[in-house]
C-alpha positions as MATLAB code, in Angstrom:
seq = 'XXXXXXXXXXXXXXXXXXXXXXXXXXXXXXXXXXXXXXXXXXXXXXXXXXXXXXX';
ca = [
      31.203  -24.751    7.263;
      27.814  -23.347    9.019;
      25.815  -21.355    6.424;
      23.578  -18.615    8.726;
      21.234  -16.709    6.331;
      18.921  -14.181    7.091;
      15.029  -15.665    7.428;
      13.690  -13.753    3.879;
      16.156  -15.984    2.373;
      13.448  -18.199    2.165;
      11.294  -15.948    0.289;
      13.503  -14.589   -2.199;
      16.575  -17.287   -2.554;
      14.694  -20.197   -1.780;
      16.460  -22.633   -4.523;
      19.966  -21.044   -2.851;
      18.891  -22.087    0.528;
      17.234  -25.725   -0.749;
      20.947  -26.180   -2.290;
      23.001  -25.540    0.459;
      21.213  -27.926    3.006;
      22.413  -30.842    1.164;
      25.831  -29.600    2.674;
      24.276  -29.816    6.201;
      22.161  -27.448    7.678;
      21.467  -24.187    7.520;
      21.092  -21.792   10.423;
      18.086  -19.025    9.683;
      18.424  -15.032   11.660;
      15.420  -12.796   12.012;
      16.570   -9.162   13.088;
      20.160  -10.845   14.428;
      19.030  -13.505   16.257;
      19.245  -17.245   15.835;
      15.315  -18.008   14.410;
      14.859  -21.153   12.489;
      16.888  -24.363   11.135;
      16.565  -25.894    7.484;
      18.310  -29.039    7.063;
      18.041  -31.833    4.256;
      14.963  -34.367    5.298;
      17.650  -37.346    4.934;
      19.409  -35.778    7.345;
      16.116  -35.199    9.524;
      15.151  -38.639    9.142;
      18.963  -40.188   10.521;
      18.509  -37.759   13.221;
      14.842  -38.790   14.701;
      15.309  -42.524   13.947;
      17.257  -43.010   17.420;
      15.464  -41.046   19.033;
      12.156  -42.860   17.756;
      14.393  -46.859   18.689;
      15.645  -45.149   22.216;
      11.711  -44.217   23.201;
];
């Protein structure tokens, strides 16, 4: 399921927001909008290591 989460989630829930990204990432709003998102850096690092073999 896609978690969006308002931006100051960061601030104020931070350990809620580091939790859920093991799930898969998590989509950040500022004032409604799509802003920013988190993801786990395992995931990060599965993600950029094609790209890095394809370049």
């Amino acid at each position: 399921m896609i978690q969006i989460r308002p931006v100051t989630d960061l601030r104020y829930k931070f350990s809620e927001i580091e939790a859920a990204v093991k799930n898969g990432p998590v989509y950040l709003t500022k004032n409604g909008h799509g802003s920013l998102v988190v993801m786990d850096l395992g995931q990060y690092a599965k993600l950029t290591n094609n790209i890095d073999a394809l370049l």
